[in-house]
C-alpha positions in Angstrom: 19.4 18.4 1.8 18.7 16.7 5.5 18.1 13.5 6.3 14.7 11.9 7.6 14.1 9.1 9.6 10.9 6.9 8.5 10.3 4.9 11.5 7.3 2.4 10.3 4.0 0.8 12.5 2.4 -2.2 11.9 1.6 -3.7 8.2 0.2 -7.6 7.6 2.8 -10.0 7.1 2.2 -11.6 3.5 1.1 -15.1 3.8 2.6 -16.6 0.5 5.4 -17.1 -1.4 3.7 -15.0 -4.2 2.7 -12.2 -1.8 6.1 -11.9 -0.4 7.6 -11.8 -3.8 4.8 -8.7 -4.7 5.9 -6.7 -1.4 9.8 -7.1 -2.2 9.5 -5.4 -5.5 7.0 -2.8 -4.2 10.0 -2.1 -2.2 12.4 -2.2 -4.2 10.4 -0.1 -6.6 9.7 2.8 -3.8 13.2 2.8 -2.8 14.8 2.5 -6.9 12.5 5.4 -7.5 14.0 7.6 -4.6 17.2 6.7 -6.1 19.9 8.3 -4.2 17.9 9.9 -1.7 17.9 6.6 0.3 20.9 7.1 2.7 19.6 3.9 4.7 17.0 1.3 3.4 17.0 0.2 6.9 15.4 -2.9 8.4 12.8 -4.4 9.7 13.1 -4.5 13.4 11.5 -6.9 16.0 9.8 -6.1 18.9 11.2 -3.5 21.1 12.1 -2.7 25.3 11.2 0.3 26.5 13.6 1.2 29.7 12.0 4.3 31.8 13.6 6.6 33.9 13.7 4.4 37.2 15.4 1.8 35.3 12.7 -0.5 35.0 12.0 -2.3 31.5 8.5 -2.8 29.2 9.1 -5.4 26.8 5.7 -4.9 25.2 6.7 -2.6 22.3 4.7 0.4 23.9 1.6 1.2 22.3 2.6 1.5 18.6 5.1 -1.2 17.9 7.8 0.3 15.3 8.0 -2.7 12.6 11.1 -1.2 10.7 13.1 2.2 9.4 14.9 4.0 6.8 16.9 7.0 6.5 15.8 9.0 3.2 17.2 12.8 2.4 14.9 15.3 1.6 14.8 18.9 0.7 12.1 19.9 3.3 9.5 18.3 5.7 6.8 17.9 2.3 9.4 16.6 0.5 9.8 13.7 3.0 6.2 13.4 3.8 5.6 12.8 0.0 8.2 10.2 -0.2 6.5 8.7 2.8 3.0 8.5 0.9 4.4 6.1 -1.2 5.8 3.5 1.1 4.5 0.2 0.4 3.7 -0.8 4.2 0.4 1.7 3.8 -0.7 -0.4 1.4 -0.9 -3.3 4.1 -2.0 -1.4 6.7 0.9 0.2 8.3 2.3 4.0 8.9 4.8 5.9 8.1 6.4 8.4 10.9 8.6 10.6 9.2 11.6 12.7 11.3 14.0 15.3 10.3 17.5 13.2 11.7 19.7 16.1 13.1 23.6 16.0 13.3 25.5 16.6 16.0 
């Protein structure tokens, strides 16, 4: 099996204390449903600093802000693109980039 990186772009923010409860356990339900396949659940991550090659720093998040990640194992590329289809942040918007993590 290899390992994936989901690296994840945008998504709203839920705006209640109901909505936040409703995203939690569509989470929890994507990632119970993967079961051991979830190496990582991750976290979300706040907005990121981009240092080029002159040494000089972007703080802007470049032009598709990642908003979180996970490391999932797959057997192959479709297997972790399917997994992908069902991650909660596309139902608020948001994308899923999905990786093949190497080791070294």
């Amino acid at each position: 099996m290899a390992k994936y990186l989901f690296v994840y772009h945008g998504g709203s923010h839920p705006e209640t204390e109901e909505e936040v409860k409703q995203v939690m356990d569509d989470w929890g339900a994507w990632f119970g449903g993967m079961g051991a396949a979830v190496i990582d659940g991750g976290n979300p991550v706040g907005m990121s600093t981009t240092v080029h090659p002159d040494g000089s720093t972007t703080a802007d998040g470049g032009s598709n802000p990642a908003s979180g990640y996970s490391l999932i194992e797959a057997s192959d590329d479709a297997d972790a693109v399917g997994k992908a289809k069902g991650c909660p942040i596309l139902k608020a918007g948001g994308s899923v980039e999905v990786a093949e993590a190497h080791d070294m």
